[in-house]
N, C-alpha and C positions, 0 to 999 in steps of 0.2 A: 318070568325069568328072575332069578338069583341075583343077590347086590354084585356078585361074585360073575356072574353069567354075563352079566350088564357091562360091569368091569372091562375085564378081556375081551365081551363083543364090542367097542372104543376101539380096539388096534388095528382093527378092519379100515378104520377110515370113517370120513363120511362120505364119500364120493362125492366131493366139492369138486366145480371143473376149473380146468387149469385158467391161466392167462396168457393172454395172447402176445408170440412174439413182436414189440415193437420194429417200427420203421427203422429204416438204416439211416436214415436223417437225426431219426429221434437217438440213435446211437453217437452218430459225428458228433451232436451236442454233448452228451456227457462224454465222451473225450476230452471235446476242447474246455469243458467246464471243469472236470475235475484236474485236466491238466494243468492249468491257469491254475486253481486255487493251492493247490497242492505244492506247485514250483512257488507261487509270492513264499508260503508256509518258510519251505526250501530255502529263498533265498533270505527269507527274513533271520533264518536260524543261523546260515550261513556268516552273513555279515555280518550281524548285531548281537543276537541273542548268543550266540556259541560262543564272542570272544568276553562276554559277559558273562562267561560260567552260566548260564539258564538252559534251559530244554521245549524249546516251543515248537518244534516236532517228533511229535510220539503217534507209536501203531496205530490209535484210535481214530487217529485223521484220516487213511483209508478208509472206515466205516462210513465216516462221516460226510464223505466226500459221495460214496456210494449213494447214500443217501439224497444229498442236496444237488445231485446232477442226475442220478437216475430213477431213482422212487421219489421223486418233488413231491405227486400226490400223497405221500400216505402219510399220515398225523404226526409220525415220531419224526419228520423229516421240516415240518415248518420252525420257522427261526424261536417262537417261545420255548418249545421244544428241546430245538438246539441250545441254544446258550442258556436256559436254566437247568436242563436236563444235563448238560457236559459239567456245569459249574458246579451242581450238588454233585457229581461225582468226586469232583476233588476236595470238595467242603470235607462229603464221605470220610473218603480214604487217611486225611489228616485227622479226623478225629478217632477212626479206629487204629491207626497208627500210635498215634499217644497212647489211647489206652493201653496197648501192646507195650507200650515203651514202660510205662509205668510199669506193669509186671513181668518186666524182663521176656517178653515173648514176639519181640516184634522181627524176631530173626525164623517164627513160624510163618515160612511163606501160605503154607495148605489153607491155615486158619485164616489170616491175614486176609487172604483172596478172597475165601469164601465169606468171609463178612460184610470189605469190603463190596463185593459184588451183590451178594442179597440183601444188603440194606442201603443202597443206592437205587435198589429195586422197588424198595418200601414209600422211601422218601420220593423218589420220582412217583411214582402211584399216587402217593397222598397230593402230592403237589399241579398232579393231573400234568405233568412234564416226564414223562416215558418219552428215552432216548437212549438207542441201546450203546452208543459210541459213550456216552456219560460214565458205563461201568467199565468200558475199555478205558478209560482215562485213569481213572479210577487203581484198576488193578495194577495200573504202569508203575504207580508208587509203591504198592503190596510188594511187586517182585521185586523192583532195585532196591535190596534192602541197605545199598551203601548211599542210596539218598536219602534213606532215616537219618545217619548222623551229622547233616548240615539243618542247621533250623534255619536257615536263610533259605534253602532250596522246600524246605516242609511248609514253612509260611507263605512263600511266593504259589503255592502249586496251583491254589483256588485260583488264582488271578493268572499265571503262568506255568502251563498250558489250559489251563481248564478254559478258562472266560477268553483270553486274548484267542488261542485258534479259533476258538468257535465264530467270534465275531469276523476274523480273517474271513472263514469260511462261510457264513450268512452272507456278509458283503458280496463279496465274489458269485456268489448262485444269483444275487439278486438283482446285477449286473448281466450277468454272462446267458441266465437262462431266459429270462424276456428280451434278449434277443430274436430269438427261438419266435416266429408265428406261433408254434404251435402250443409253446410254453407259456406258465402263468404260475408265480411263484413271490409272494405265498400266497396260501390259499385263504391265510387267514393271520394277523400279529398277536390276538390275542384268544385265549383258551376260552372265554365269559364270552357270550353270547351278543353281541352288539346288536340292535336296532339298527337298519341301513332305511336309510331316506332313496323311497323308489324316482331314481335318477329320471326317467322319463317323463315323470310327471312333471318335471320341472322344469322341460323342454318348451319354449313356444309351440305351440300349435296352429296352420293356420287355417283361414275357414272350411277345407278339403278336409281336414282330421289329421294331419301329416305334421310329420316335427320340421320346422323351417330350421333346425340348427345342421352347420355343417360337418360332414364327417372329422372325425380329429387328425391331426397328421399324424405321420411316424412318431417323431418325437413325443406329442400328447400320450397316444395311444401307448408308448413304453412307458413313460410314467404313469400313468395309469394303473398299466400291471404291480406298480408296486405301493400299490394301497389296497392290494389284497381281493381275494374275489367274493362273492353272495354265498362261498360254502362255509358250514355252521360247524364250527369247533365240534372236536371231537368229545364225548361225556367222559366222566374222570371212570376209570376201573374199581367198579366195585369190593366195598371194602373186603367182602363176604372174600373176593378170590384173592386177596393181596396174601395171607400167611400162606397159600398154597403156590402164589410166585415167589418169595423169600424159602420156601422150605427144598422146593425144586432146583434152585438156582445154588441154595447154600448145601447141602448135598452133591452134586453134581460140579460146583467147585471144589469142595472137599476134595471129592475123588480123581478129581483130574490132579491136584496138585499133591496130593498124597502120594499116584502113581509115579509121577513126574520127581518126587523126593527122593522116591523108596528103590522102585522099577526101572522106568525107562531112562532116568538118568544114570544114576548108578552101575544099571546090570549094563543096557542096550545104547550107552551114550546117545540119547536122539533124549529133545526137549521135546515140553508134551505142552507143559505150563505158557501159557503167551496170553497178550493183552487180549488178542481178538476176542478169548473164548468171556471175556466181561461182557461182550456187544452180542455177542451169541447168545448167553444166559439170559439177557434181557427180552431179546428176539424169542428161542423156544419157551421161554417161562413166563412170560408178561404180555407176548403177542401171539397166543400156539395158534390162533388162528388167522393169520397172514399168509398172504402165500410164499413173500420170503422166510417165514421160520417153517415149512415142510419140508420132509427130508432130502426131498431130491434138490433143494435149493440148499440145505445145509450141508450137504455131503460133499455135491459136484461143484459147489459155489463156492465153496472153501478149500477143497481141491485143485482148483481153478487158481485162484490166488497162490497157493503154493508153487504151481507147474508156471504160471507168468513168473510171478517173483524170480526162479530159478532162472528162467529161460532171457529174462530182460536182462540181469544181472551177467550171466554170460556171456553174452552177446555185446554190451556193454565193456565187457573184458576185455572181449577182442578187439573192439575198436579204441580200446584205453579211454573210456571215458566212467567208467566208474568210478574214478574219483572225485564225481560232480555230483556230489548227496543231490540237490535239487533235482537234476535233471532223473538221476534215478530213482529216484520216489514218485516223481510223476509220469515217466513211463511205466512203474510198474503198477499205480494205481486204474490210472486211466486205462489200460492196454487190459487189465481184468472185469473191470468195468465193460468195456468192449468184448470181448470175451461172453463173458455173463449173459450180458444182453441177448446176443445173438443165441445162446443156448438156451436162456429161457430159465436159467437159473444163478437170478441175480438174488442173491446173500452178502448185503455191507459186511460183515467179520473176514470176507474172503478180500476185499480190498486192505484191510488190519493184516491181516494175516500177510498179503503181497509188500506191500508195506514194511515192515518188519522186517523183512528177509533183504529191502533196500536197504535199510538202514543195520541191519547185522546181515551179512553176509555169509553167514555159518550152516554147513553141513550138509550141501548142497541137493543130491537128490533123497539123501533121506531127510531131510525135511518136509518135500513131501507129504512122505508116509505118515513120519511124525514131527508135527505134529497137525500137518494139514489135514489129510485126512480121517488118522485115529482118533483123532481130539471131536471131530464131527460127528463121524459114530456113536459115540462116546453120547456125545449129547443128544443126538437121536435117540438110542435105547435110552437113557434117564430120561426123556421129554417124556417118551411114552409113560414109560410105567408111574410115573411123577405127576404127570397133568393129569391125567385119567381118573385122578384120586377123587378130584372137582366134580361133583355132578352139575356141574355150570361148564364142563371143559372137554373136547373131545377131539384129541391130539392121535394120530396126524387129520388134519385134512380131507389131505388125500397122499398118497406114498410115490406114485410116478407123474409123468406127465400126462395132462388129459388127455383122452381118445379123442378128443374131437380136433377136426382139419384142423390145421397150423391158420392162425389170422394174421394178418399184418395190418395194424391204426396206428393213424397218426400221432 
């Protein structure tokens, strides 16, 4: 077969099989988990940080919350992760900001985004800390571009929101989730490979061969959980694929925010440009084989968040309590989260995305359209034709949900 044959035969899939619906238990927790983290965020913006002129709740915190209460297991969700992976995104974003400012260009959102976003891709990769809520942070700065002209809000961003929510939110999962029986979180503090001393062996023994030590209680045994479990850091991303994540991701920002300039603002007033799609780019271009960056998790998952966001927001209307940022940030995070789960098509950018639409309230079902759903499309067709380039890389997946029966694990 042809470089070309080889190519185009990649859109097929690989018929990887699906994952399996979790428990509704395992649901109730990331409600109550990302509820919690999400509302402290809430209320800490509320009383403190907001009468301080700061912003220590942005979109990204839905991603992120996704993450640390419903994908615990997967790599880009453990705390090194987190908080180095969120922090280089703000690092990012202020230093391609200056540059911008230096050559009078920093009023280009298109360019702005797209740099910001695939060189938070780069940095994360080298750094072996891929975390896709890092490039949603990230981008938060690219669009407001009336936070460029405070150097007080440019200087604070690495430290506020980047470093402070992340920590918020580490804290909070690492609490709230080993609660959980069933949870164990994290899996790991650090990326380097630790030596662990096999704990058993260091158990009396008595002459039967049996450990005389006694079970631990609740208490030990939650502490416990937070000194991480026997599973082995994830390897860093090959350098071989790193220009082909920054080229995907800087591309497919481009075009979203180009359309978003030119198009859909302009001609169709509906915004196209949003933080989520920084935590997306990171997700289809740096992780194309997860099962949350396949299409049916990026599509419906982010769709998802759109139609919560509108719907909590509503509904909240009516009973007059919209005007409580906290409470409606964390219904409409957790409530997508819940959502998701249950469909089977859990996508963090779709909690960004619900998110977002708490905290601006603008345009109500077409947003939606756009820029919930277009914007996912969007990155589905560039994933393909983008990641396929890799013969290391063979995007999607899989395109629907597996054939095989529905499971439900704990």
């Amino acid at each position: 077969m042809s470089c070309v044959g080889e190519y185009f035969a990649k859109y097929r899939g690989a018929g990887a099989a699906g994952t399996p619906i979790p428990a509704w238990s395992h649901t109730a927790w990331s409600f109550i988990g990302s509820f919690i983290g999400i509302a402290v965020i809430g209320l800490l913006q509320t009383y403190y940080f907001g009468p301080h002129h700061f912003h220590l709740m942005v979109p990204a915190y839905g991603a992120m919350a996704t993450l640390l209460f419903s994908a615990i297991k997967a790599p880009v969700a453990q705390p090194y992760n987190t908080i180095v992976g969120n922090t280089l995104g703000g690092i990012v974003t202020v230093c391609v900001t200056l540059v911008l400012q230096f050559f009078s260009m920093d009023d280009w959102v298109w360019l702005g985004g797209a740099l910001t976003v695939s060189l938070t891709i780069v940095v994360q990769e080298l750094m072996n800390a891929v975390h896709p809520p890092g490039a949603a942070t990230g981008l938060i700065l690219s669009i407001m571009v009336p936070w460029h002209k405070s150097r007080v809000l440019l200087a604070m961003f690495p430290l506020v929101p980047a470093l402070l929510g992340a920590c918020v939110l580490v804290i909070t999962a690492l609490l709230v989730n080993n609660l959980a029986a069933s949870r164990n979180y994290p899996l790991w503090w650090s990326p380097i490979k630790m030596a662990r001393t096999d704990e058993k062996k260091l158990l009396p023994v008595d002459e039967e061969g049996t450990s005389s030590s006694e079970e631990p209680n609740c208490a030990e045994a939650y502490l416990h959980k937070l000194s991480g479990t026997d599973t082995e850091p994830s390897p860093r991303p090959p350098l071989s694929d790193t220009p082909f994540s920054w080229l995907g991701a800087f591309i497919c920002m481009a075009l979203i925010g180009l359309l978003d300039t030119y198009v859909t603002g302009p001609v169709a007033h509906m915004k196209l440009l949003i933080p989520a799609f920084g935590a997306m780019s990171v997700i289809v271009f740096s992780n194309c084989k997860a099962p949350l960056a396949q299409p049916i998790n990026v599509v419906l998952g982010n769709t998802i968040g759109g139609i919560v966001g509108v719907l909590v927001m509503e509904l909240l209307k009516y009973f007059g309590l919209a005007h409580m940022m906290w409470l409606c940030a964390a219904l409409c995070v957790s409530f997508t989260i819940a959502v998701q789960e249950r469909t089977n098509t859990v996508h963090p950018p779709g909690g960004a995305t619900a998110l977002l639409y708490a905290l601006v309230p603008d345009g109500g079902l077409k947003f939606i359209i756009s820029p919930a759903l277009l914007g996912a499309v969007i990155f589905v067709i560039v994933g393909v034709i983008m990641n396929n380039l890799s013969p290391a890389r063979r995007y999607p997946q899989r395109w629907f949900f597996d054939d095989a029966p529905a499971q439900v694990t704990e």
